[in-house]
C-alpha atoms as a printed R data frame, in Angstrom:
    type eleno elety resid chain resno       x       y       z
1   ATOM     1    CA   UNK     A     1 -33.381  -4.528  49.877
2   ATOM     2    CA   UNK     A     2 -37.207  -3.557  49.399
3   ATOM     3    CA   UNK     A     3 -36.332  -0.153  47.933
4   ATOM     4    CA   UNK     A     4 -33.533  -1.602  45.649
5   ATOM     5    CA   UNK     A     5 -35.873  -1.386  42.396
6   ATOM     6    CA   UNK     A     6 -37.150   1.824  43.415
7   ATOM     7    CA   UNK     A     7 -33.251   2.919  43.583
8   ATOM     8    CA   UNK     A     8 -32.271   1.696  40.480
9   ATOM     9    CA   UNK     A     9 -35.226   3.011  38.682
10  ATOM    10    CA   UNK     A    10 -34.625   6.374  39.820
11  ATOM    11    CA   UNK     A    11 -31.099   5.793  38.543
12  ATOM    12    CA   UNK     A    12 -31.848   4.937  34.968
13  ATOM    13    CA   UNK     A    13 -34.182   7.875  35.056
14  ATOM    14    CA   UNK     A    14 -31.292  10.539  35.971
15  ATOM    15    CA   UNK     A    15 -29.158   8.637  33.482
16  ATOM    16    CA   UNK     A    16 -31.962   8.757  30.788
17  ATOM    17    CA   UNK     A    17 -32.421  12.746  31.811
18  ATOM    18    CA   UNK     A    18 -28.595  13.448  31.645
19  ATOM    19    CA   UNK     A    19 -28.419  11.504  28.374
20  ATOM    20    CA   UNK     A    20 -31.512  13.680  26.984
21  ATOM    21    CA   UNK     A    21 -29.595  16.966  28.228
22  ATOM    22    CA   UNK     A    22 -26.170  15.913  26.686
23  ATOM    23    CA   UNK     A    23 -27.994  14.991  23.989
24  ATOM    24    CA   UNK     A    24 -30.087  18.232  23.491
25  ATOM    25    CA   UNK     A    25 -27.012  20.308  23.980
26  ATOM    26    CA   UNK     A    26 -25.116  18.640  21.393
27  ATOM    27    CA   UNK     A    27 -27.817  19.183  18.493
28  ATOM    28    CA   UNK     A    28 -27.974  23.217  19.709
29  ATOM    29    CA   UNK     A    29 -24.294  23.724  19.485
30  ATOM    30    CA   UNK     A    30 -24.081  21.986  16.006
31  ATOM    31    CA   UNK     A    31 -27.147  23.398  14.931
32  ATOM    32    CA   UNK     A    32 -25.794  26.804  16.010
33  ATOM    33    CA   UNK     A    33 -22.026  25.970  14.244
34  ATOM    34    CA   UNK     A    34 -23.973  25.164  10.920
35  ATOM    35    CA   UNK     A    35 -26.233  27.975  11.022
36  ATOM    36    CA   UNK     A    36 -22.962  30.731  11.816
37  ATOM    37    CA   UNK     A    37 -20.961  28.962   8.744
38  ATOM    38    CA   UNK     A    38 -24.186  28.873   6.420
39  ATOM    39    CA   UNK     A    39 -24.935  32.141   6.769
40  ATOM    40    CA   UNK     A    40 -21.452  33.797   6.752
41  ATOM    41    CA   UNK     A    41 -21.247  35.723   3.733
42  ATOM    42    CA   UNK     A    42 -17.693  34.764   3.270
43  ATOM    43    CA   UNK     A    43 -18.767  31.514   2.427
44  ATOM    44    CA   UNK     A    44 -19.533  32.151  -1.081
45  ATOM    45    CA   UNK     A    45 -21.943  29.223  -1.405
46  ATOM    46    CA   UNK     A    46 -22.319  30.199  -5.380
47  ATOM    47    CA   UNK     A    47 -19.022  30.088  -5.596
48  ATOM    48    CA   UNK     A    48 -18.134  26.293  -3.815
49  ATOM    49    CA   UNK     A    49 -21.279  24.760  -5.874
50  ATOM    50    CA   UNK     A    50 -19.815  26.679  -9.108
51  ATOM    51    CA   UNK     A    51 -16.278  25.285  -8.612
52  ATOM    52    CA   UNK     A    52 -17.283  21.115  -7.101
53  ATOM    53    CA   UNK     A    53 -17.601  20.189 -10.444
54  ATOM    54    CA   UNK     A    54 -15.504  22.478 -11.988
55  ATOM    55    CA   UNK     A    55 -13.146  20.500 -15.007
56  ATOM    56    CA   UNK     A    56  -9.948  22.263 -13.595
57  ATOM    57    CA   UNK     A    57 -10.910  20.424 -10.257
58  ATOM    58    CA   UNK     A    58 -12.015  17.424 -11.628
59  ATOM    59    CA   UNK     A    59  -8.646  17.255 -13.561
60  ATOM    60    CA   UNK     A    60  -7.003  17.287 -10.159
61  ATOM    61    CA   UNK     A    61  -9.632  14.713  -8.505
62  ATOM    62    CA   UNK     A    62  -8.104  12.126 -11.472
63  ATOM    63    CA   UNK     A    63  -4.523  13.052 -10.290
64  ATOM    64    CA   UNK     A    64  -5.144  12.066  -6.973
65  ATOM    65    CA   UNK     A    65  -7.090   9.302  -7.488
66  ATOM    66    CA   UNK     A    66  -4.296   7.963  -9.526
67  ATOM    67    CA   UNK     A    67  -1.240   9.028  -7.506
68  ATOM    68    CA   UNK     A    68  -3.540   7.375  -4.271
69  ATOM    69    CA   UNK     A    69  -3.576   4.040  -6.000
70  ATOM    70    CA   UNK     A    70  -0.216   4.136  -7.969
71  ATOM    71    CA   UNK     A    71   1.710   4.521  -4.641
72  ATOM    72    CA   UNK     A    72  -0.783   2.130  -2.536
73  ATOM    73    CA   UNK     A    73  -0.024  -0.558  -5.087
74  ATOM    74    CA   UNK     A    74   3.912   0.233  -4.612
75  ATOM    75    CA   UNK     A    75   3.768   0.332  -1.237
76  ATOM    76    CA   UNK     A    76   1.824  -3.076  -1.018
77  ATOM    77    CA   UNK     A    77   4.348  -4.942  -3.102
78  ATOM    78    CA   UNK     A    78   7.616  -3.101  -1.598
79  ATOM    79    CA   UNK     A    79   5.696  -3.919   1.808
80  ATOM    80    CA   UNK     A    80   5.363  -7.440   1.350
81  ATOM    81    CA   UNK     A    81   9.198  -7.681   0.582
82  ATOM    82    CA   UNK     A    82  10.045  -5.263   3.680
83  ATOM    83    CA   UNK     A    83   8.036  -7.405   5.951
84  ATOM    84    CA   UNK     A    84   9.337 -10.992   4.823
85  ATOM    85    CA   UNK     A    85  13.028  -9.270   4.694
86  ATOM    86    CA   UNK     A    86  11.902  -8.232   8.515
87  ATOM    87    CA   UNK     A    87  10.875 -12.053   9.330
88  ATOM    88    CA   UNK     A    88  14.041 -13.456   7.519
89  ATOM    89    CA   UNK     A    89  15.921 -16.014   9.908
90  ATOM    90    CA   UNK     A    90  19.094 -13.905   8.007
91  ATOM    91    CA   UNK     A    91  20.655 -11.454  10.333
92  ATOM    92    CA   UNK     A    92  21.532  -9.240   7.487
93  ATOM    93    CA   UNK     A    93  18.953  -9.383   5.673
94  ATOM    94    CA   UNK     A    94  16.752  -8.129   8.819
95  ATOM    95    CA   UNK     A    95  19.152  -5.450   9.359
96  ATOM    96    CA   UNK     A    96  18.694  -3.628   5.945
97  ATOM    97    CA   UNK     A    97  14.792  -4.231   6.081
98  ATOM    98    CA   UNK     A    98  14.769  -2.242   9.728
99  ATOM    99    CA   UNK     A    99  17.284   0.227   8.509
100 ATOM   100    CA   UNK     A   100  14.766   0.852   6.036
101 ATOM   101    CA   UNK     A   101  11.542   1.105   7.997
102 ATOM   102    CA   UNK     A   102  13.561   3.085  10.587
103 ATOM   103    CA   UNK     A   103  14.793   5.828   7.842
104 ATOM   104    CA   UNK     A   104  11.717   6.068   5.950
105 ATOM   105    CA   UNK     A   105   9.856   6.247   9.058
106 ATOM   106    CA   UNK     A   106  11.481   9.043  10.483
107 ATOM   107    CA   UNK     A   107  11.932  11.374   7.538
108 ATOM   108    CA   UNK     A   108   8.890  13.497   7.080
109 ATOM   109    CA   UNK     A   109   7.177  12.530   3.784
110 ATOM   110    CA   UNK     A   110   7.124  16.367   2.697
111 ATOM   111    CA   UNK     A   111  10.695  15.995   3.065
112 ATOM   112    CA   UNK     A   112  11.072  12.746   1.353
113 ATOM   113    CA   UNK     A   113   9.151  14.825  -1.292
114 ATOM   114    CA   UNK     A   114  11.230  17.749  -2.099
115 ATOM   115    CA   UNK     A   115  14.233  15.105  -1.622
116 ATOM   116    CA   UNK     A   116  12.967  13.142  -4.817
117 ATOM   117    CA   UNK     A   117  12.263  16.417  -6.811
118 ATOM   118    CA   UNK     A   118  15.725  17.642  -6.416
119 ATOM   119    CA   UNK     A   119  17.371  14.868  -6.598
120 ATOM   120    CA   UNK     A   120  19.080  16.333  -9.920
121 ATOM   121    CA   UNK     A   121  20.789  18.458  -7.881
122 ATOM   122    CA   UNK     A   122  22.919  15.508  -6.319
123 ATOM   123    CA   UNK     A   123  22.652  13.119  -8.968
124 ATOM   124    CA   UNK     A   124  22.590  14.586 -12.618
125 ATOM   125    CA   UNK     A   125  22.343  11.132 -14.353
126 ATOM   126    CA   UNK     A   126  20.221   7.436 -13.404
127 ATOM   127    CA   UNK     A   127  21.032   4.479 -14.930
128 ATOM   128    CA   UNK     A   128  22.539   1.286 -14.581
129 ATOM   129    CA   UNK     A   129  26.206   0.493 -15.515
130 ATOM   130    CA   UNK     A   130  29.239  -1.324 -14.378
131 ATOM   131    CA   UNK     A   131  30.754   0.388 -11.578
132 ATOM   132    CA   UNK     A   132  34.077   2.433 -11.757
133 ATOM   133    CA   UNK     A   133  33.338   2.230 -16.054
134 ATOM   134    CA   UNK     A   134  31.479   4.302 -18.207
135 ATOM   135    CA   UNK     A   135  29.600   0.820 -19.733
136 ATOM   136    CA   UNK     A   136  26.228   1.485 -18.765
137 ATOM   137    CA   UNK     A   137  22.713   3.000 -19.629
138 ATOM   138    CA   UNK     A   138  21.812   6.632 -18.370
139 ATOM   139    CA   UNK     A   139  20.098   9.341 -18.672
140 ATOM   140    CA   UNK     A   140  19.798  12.643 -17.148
141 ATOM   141    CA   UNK     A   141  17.584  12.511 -13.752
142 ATOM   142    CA   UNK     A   142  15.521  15.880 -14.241
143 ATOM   143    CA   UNK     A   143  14.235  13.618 -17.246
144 ATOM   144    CA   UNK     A   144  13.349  10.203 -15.629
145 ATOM   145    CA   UNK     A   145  12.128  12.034 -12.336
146 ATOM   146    CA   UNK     A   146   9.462  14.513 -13.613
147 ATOM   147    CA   UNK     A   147   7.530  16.160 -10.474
148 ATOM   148    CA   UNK     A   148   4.482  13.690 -10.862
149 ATOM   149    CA   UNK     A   149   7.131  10.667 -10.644
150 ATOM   150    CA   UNK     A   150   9.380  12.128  -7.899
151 ATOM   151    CA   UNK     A   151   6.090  12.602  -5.940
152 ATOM   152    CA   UNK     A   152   5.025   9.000  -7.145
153 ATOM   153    CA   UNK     A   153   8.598   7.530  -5.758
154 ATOM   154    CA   UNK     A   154   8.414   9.090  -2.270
155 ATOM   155    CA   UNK     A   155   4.968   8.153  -1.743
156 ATOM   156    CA   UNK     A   156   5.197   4.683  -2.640
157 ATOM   157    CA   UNK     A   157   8.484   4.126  -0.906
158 ATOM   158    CA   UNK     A   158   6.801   6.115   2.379
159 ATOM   159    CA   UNK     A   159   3.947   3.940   2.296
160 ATOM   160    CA   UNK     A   160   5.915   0.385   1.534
161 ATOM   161    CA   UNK     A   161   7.486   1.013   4.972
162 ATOM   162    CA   UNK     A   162   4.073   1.637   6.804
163 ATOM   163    CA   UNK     A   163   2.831  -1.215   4.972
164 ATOM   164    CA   UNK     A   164   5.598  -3.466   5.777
165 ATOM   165    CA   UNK     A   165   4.635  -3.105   9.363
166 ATOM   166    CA   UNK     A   166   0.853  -3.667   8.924
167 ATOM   167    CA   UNK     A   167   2.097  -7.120   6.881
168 ATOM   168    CA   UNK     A   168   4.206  -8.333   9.541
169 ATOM   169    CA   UNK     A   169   1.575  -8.109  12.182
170 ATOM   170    CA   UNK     A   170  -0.936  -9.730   9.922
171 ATOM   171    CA   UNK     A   171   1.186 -12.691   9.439
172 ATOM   172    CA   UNK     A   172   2.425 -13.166  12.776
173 ATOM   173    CA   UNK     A   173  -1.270 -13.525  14.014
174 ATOM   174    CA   UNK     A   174  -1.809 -16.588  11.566
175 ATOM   175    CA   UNK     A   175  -1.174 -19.484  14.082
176 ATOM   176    CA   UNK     A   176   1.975 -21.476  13.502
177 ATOM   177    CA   UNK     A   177  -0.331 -25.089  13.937
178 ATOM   178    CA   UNK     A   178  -2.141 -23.491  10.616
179 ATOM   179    CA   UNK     A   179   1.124 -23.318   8.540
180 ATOM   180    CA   UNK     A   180   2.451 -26.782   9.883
181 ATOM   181    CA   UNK     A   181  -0.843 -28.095   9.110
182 ATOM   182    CA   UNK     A   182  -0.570 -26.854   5.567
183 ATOM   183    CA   UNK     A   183   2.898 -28.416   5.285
184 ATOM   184    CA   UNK     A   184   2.008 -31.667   6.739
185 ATOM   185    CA   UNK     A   185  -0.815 -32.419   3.715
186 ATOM   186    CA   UNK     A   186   1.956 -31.804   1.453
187 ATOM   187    CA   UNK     A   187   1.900 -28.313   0.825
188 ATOM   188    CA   UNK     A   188   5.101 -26.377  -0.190
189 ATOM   189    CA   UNK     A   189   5.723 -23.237   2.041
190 ATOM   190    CA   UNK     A   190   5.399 -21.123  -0.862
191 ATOM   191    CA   UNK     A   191   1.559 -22.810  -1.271
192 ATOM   192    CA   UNK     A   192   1.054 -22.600   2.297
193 ATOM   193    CA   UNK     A   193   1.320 -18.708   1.854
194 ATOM   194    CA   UNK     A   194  -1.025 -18.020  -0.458
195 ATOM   195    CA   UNK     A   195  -3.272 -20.383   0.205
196 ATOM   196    CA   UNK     A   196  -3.446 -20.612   4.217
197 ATOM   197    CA   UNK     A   197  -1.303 -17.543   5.410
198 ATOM   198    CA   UNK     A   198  -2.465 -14.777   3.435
199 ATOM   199    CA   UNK     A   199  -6.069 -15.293   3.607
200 ATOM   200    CA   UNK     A   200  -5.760 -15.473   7.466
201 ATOM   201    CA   UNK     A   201  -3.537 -12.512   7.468
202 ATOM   202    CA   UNK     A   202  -5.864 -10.914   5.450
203 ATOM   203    CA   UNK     A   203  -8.119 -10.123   8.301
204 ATOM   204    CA   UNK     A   204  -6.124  -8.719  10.619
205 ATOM   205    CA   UNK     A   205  -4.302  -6.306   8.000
206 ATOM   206    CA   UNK     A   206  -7.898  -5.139   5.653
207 ATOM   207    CA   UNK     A   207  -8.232  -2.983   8.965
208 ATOM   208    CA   UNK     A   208  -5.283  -1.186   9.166
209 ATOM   209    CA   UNK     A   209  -4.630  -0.984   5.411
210 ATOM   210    CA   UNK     A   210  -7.687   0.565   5.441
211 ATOM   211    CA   UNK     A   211  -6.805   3.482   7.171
212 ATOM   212    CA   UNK     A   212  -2.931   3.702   5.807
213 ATOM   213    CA   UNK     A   213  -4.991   4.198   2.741
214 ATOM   214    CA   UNK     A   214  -7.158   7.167   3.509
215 ATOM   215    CA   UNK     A   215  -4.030   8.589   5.572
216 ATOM   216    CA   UNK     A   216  -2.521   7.791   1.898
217 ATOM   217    CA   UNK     A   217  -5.252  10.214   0.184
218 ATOM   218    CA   UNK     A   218  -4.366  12.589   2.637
219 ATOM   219    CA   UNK     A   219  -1.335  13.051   2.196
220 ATOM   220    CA   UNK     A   220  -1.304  13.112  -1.466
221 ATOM   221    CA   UNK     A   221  -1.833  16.992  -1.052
222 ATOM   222    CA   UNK     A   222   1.711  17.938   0.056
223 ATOM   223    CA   UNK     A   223   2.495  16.815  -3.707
224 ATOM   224    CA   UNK     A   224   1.117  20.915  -4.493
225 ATOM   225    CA   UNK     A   225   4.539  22.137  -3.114
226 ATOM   226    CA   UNK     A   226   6.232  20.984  -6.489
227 ATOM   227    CA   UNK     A   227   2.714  22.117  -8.536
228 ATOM   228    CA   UNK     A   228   1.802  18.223  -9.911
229 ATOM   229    CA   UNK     A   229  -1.518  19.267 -10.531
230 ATOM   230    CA   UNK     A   230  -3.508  17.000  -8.262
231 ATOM   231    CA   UNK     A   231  -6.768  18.705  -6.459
232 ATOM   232    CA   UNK     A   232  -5.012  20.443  -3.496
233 ATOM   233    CA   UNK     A   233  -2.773  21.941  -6.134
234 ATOM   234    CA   UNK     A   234  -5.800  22.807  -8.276
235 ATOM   235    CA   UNK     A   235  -8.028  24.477  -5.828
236 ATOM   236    CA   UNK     A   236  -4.814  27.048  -4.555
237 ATOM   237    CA   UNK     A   237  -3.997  27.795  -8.396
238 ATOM   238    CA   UNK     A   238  -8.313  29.047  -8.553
239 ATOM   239    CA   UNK     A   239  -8.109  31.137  -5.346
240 ATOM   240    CA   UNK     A   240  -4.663  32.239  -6.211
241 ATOM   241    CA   UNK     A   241  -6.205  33.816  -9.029
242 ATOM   242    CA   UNK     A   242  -9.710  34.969  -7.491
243 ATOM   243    CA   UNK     A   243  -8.867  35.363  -4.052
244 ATOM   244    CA   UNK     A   244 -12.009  32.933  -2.886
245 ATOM   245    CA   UNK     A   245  -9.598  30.651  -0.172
246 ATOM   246    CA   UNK     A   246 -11.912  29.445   2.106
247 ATOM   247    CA   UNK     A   247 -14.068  28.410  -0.590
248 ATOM   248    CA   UNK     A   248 -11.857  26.326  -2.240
249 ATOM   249    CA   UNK     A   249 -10.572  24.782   0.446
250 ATOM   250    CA   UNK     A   250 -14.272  24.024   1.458
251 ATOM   251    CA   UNK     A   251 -14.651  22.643  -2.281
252 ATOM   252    CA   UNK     A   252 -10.978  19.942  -1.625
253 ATOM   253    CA   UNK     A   253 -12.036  19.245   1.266
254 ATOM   254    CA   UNK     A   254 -15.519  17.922   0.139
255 ATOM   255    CA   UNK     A   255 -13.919  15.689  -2.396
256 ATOM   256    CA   UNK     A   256 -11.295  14.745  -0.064
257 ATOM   257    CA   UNK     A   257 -14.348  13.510   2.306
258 ATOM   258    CA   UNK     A   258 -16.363  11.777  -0.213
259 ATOM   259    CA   UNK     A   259 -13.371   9.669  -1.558
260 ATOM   260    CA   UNK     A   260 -12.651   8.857   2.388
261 ATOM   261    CA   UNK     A   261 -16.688   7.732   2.484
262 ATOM   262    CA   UNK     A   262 -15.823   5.459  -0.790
263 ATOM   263    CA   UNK     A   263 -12.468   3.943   0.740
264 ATOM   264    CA   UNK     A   264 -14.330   3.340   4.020
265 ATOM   265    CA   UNK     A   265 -16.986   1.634   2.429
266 ATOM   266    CA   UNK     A   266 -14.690  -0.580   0.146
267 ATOM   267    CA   UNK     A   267 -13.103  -1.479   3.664
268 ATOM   268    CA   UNK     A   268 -16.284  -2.464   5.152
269 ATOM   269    CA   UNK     A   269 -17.178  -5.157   2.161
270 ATOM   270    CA   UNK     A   270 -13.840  -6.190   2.644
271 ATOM   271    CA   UNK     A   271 -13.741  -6.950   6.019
272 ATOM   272    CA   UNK     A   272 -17.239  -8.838   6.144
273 ATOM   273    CA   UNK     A   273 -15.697 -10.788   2.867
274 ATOM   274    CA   UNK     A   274 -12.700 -11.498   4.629
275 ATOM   275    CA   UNK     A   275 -14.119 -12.142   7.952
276 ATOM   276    CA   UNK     A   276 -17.263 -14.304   6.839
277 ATOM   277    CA   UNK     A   277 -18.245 -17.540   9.498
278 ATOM   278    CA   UNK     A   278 -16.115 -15.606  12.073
279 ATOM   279    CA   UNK     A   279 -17.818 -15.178  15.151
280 ATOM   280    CA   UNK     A   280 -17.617 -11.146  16.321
């Protein structure tokens, strides 16, 4: 018992060396990763700072940025419906709402994708009309779904199914005492939503929805196989031309990391706004 302190200081001291050494070797290897890829002549430094701010490429940023939030706001409204159809005491009801998340689930989104685009090929008109009559509205799909709205369509729809998901599990961690509560001061369950469920929900899906949003931005890329224009689609039409691929790729993939920075940031406010007096 005597040398017990003795032990455990010579413990924390190995520990503390080992730490130091991990440490140590870490910081070489990166040092010696960054100094191989800074000094590769392939890199074409001139070229990635000539092209980051390039209009061509900031064209494409805008794209993105506005196919990211167009489909994240369609796939939070079609996942609130999916995820109340999913709770719905209606055994029908919760049967098309699975069907749903199970098929749009399982179909790759670059799939879902060139599914949309061609649609035209299978469909040659969308519109509404009376069934089995030719009273209706219509008009030829090529039109209604140009490539930016096909890609629009799939995304959203992709995403309202993740979504739906994320939704559910928010709500069922609200407490069922908090929404009887609500109800027995005279609230309407409607009321008791918005004013006791979805705030409480709120914290447990800002998290998730979070990431589902920067997997979003990701994935807004596979939109160059039908040439929308966004800033994947941007940076292969430049080194198409001048052959400079890694480059441009190096010059996507920066912007693609500093909007991730930005959405992770916006997630962090968020989640100390929604999470304020709440013991960690």
């Amino acid at each position: 018992m005597e040398n017990r302190p003795v032990q455990d200081a010579a413990i924390g001291a190995k520990r503390l060396v080992l730490d130091g050494s991990v440490w140590i070797a870490a910081l070489a290897l990166a040092l010696y990763v960054a100094w191989g890829v800074g000094t590769n002549s392939a890199m074409r430094w001139d070229s990635i700072a000539r092209f980051f701010t390039a209009p061509i490429i900031l064209q494409g940023l805008v794209t993105t940025i506005v196919i990211t939030f167009c489909a994240a706001l369609i796939g939070l409204v079609g996942g609130l419906v999916v995820a109340l159809m999913r709770m719905s005491p209606n055994p029908l009801i919760r049967t098309v709402a699975i069907g749903y998340l199970g098929l749009f689930r399982a179909v790759p989104l670059l799939v879902q994708i060139l599914i949309w685009y061609n649609l035209g090929t299978f469909l040659p008109q969308l519109g509404l009309g009376i069934p089995f009559t030719s009273i209706g509205v219509y008009g030829d799909t090529n039109a209604l779904l140009s490539p930016f709205v096909a890609c629009l369509v799939a995304l959203g729809l992709n995403q309202a199914a993740y979504m739906g998901e994320i939704i559910r599990g928010g709500i069922l961690s609200v407490q069922a005492g908090q929404v009887e509560a609500a109800i027995a001061l005279g609230m309407t369950k409607a009321k008791a939503f918005r004013r006791v469920v979805a705030p409480l929900a709120a914290k447990s899906i800002i998290p998730p929805l979070g990431n589902d949003m920067i997997n979003l931005l990701k994935a807004t890329s596979l939109v160059s196989v039908v040439g929308v224009g966004d800033l994947m689609t941007r940076a292969q039409g430049i080194y198409a031309s001048n052959y400079q691929v890694i480059p441009l790729l190096i010059v996507a993939s920066l912007w693609y990391l500093a909007l991730t920075v930005l959405f992770t940031l916006v997630q962090a406010v968020l989640e100390r706004r929604f999470s304020a007096g709440v013991a960690r």
